[in-house]
N, C-alpha and C positions, 0 to 999 in steps of 0.2 A: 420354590421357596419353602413348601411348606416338608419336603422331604429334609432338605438341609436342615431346617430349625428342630424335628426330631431326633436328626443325627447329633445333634446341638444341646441335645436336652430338655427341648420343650415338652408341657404339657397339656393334654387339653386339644389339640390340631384333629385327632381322631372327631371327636365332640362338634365340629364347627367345619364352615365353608365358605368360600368368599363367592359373594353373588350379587348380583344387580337387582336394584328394589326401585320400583314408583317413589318419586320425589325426590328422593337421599341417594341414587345412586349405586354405585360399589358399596356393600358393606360386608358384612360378616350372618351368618343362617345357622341359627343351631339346627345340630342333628339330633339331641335328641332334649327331652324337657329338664329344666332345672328351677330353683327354688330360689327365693333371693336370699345371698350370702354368700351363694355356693360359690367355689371359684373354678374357675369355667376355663380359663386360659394362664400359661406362667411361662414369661419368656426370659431363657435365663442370662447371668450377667453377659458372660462370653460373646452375646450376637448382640448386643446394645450399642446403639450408635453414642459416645459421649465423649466429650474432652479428654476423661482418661485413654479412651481405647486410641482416639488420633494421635494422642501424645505419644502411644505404646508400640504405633506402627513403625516398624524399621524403617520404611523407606522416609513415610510423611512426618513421622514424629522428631528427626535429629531436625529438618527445615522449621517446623510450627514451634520449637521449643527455643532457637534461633532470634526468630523474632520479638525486638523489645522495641517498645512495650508491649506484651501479648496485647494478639489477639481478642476478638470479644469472641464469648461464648457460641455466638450465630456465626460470624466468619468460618471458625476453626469448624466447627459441625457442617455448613455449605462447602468449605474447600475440601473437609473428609470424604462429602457423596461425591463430590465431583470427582477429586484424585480416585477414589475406587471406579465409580465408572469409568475416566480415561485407560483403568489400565486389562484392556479387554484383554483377553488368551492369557493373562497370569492365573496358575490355579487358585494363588496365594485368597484369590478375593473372587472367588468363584462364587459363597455363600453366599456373600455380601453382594456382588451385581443382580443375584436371582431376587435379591430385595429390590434393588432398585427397579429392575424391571418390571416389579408389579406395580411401583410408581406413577401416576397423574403423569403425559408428558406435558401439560398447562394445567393452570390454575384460574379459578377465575375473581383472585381479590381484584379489590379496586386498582389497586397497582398498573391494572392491564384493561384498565376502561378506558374506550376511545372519548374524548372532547366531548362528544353531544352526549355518552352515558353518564359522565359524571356532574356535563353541567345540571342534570336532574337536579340531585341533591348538593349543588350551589347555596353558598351560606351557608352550609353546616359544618361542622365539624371537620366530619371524614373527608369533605371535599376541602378543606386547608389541611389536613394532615397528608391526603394521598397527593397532591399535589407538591407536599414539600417534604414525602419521602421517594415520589419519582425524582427528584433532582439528586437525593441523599444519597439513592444507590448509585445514579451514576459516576458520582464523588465518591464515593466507596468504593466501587470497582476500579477505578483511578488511583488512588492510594495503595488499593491492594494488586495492581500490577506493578505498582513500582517498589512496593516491600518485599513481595513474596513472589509474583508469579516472574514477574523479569525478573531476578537474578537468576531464577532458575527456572531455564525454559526447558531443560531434559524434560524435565517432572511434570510442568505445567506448560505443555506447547497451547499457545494462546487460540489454535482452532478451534480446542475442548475444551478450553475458558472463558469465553466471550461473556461480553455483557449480561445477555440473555441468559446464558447458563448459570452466571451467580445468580441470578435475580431468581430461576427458577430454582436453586436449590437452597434460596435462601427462604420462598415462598414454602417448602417443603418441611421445614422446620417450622416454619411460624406454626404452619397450619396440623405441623404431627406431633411435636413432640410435648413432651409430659414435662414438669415440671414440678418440683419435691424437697419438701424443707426436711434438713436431714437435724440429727443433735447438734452442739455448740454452736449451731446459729447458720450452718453454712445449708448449701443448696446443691441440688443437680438436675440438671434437664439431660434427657436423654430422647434417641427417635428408637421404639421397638418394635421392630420389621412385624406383620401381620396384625400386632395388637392397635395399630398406628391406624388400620383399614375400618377400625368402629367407629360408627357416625354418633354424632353428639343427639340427646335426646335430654329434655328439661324434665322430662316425667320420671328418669330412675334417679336412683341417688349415686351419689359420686363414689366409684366401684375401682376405681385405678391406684393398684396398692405396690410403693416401692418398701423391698428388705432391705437395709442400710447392712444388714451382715452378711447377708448372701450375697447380695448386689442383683439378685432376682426381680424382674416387671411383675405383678399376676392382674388378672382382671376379674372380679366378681361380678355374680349377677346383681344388677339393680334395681332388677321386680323379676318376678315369676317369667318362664319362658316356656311355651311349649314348643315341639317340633316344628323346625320352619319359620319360627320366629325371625327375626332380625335382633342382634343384640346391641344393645348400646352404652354408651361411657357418656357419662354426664360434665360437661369442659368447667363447667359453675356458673352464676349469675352472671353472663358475659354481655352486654348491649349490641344491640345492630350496629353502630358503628366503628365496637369492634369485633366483633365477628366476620361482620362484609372485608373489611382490612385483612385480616390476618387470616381468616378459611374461609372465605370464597362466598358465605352466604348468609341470609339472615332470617327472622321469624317474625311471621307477620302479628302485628299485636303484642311485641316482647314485653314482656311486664319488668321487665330490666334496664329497659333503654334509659340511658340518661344522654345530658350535654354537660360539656368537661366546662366548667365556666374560671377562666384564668383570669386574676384579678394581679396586678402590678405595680406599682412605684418605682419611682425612678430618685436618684439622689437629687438633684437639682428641686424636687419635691420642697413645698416648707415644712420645715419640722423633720426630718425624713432622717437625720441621727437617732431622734427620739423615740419616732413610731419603730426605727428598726428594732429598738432592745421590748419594742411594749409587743410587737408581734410572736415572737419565741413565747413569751409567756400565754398567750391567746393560743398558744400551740400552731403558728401561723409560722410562713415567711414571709420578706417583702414582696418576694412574687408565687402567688398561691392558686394551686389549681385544685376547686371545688367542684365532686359530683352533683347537677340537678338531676332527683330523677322522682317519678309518679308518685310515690312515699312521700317523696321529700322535697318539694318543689327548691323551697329556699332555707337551707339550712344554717342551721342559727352560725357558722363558720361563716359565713358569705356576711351577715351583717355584724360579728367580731371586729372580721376584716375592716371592712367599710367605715365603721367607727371609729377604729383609730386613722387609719387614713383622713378620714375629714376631723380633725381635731382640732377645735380652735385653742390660741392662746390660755384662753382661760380655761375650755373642757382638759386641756393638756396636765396643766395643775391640777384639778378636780379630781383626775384618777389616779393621780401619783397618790394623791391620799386614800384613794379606795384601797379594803381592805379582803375586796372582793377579789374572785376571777375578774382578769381585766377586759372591759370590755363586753362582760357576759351578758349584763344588762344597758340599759336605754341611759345615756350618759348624758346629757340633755336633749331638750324637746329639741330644739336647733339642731344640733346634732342631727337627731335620729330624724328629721326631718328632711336634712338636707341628704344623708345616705338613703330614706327610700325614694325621694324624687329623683337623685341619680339613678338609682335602680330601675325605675320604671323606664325613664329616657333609655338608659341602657339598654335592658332588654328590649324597647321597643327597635330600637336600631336594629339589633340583631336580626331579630324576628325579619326587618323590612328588606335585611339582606340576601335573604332567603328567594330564591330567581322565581320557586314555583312557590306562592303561597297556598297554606294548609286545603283551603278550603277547593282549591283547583284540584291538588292532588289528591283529596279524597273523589271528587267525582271523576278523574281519571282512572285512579284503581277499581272502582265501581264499575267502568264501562270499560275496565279491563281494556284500555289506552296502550298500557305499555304489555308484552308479551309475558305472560308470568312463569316467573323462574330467570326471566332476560335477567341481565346486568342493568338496564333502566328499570326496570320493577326494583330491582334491590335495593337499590339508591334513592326511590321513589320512598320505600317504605323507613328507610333512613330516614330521611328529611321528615318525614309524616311524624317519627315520630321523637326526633328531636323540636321540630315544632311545638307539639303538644306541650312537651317540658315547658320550654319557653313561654308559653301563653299562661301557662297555669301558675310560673316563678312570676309572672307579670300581677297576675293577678292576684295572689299572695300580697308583693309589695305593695300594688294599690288598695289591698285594703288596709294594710301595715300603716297607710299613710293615712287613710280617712281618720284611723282610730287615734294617730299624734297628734292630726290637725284638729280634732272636734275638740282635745281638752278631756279634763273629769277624767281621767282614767280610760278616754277613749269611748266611753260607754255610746255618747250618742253616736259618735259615728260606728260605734258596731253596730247601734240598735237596727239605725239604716242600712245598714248591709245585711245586717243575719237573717230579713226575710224576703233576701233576693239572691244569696250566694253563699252558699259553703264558706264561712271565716279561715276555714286554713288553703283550699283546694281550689276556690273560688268559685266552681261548677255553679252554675243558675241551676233551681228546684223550686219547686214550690212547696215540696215537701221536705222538711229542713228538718233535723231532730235537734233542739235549743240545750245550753247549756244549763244543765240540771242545778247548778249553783248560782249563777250570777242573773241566768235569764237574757243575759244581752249579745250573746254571740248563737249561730244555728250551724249543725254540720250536714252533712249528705249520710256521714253512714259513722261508725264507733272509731274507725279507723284514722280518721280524718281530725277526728275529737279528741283523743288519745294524742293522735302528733301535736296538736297543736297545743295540748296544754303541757305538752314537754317543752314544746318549740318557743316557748314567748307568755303566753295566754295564763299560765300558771300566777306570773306578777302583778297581773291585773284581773284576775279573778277573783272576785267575792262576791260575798250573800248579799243581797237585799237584807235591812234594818230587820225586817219583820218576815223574812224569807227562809229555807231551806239552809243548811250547812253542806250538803253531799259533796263529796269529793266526784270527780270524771276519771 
């Protein structure tokens, strides 16, 4: 591969080497030291796996341009790797097979976990998502023998199309390719043969740079490297549940991890003409999918939502007169009473969903239970820590609610909580640091303090009569 991408006009190949490392695999070894900025690797447009290039191909592009309504993006790039490998001894795609054959022949997202690996992380997320995109692809391979691969079976004889072969070359994209917001608004993903082989690392900075005029890939360094290093490409704040989905693995302790939390209405709903036009303005839809994550257990979108949703008769009219963001604040006690006892019910369900509860799965990763690096390790560390999320959006609402239910502004039932539990994060301490203004709420740490008086606490903050003014 790495002779062809020279001959091709790459840069940077002398510099670098592909090699196997403890933990991560295959990646990439400089040869010799560089500096962060430098760019270290430049794969040019010509050997780019992308929509234009399939489109461009004589053979596969008159068939993929054929088809209406196009293709998505991931089909057209999984049927481009596959039609190249099917057509072994053509010189035409000589370049292009030495890529492939540096290729993973499996992968190991969730996609390809047997029943007992995935029941691990049961009730989460990725165990309702990978289970309802194993049924997707096989419906999508189904659809797409009968648009593309059967009518023409020269091109696409169905030995070197099978099930398994989309799924891995559709796994192959998830897990390589880059993605790039170009000028007037549009986009391109593309897969770039050797630069594709750098393992994801959270410590450099995000170093994957596309030219819109050259149509050049290059990769910078994103810290300091000496000889022998491993280099790495930073994918962004991605969570375990989707990293294990989409490349194969996850990081224990991610400080990114969230749970997708989908909130819905149905028209049969009461009120539910009304709430739809009062949602757009909440920047909402009727059906809303909200990040929880360690920042940000329950963000103030989750109880927008909610608000209007439970709206009664009378709070309905109340905010047609507000003159406010709709929904932005507490719209009656009623109200925001009845949205955070939902909440709590809710997330408690959720939580009880969950096959291995938290507290198992930490003493199982401790006595190193499951094989680490297995497919149940990864799924274990899933669930661990969309749990977490969970517990701590629980405990958010629950004190969300003490404070509607005590009355006053809440004050006494903060009082009662802020020297048992972080007011935003919930954490039990005993060492609390107190609201420097009002005195009636305690956090864990500045961070926690700061969210929460963005998040809600800001309305019901004040001094004491004879107290302090300080802002948090």
């Amino acid at each position: 591969m790495e002779s062809w991408l020279k001959s091709c006009g790459a840069k940077g190949l002398d510099d670098l080497k592909l090699a196997d490392f403890p933990g991560t695999g295959r990646g990439v070894k400089t040869l010799r030291s560089f500096k962060q900025g430098d760019t270290i690797l430049t794969i040019p447009s010509d050997v780019l796996w992308t929509v234009d290039h399939a489109y461009a191909d004589p053979v596969l592009g008159p068939v993929l341009r054929s088809v209406q309504p196009p293709l998505s993006t991931e089909d057209i790039l999984a049927l481009y790797l596959l039609f190249v490998r099917s057509r072994e001894g053509d010189w035409m795609y000589d370049g292009l097979q030495s890529h492939i054959a540096a290729l993973p022949t499996s992968y190991s997202s969730s996609v390809f976990f047997d029943e007992e690996e995935l029941e691990v992380c049961a009730g989460s997320s990725l165990y309702t998502v990978t289970k309802q995109l194993q049924q997707l692809l096989v419906d999508d391979y189904r659809a797409l023998v009968v648009r593309v691969l059967g009518p023409h079976p020269q091109l696409f004889p169905l030995d070197k199309f099978t099930l398994d072969d989309y799924i891995w070359a559709l796994c192959t994209v998830w897990s390589r390719s880059m993605d790039f917001a170009l000028p007037e608004g549009k986009s391109i993903r593309l897969v770039a043969p050797f630069a594709d082989m750098l393992n994801h690392s959270s410590e450099v900075k995000q170093c994957h740079v596309y030219d819109p005029k050259s149509g050049n890939l290059s990769i910078l360094a994103g810290k300091d490297y000496k000889a022998g290093d491993q280099a790495f490409i930073n994918y962004g704040p991605i969570p375990n549940n989707r990293l294990l989905r989409l490349y194969g693995f996850v990081i224990p302790g991610n400080p990114h991890d969230s749970y997708d939390l989908v909130l819905a209405t149905h028209s049969p709903a009461p009120r539910f003409e009304e709430k739809q036009k009062l949602w757009p303005k909440a920047g909402l839809e009727s059906t809303s999918t909200i990040a929880l994550t360690l920042t940000d257990p329950l963000p103030r979108s989750v109880l927008r939502y909610l608000r209007i949703q439970r709206l009664s008769e009378a709070d309905l009219a109340a905010v047609k007169l507000q003159k406010a963001n709709v929904a932005d604040e507490q719209i009656s006690k009623s109200n925001e009473s009845e949205v955070l006892q939902f909440l709590v019910e809710s997330l408690t369900g959720i939580l009880d969903g969950f096959g291995i509860q938290l507290e198992r799965l930490e003493e199982q990763l401790a006595k190193d239970f499951y094989p680490v690096g297995s497919n149940s390790w990864a799924a274990a560390h899933v669930s661990l820590g969309e749990q977490r999320i969970l517990r701590l959006s629980r405990k958010r609402a629950q004190y969300l609610l003490t404070v509607v239910d005590s009355g006053k502004d809440g004050k006494a039932g903060a009082q009662s909580t802020a020297s048992k539990a972080c007011a935003y994060c919930g954490q039990e301490s005993s060492q609390l640091m107190v609201c420097g203004r009002c005195k009636s709420v305690a956090y864990c740490g500045r961070q926690c303090q700061v969210a929460h008086y963005k998040n809600g606490h800001k309305a019901v903050c004040k001094a004491p009569a004879s107290g302090k003014t300080e802002v948090e």
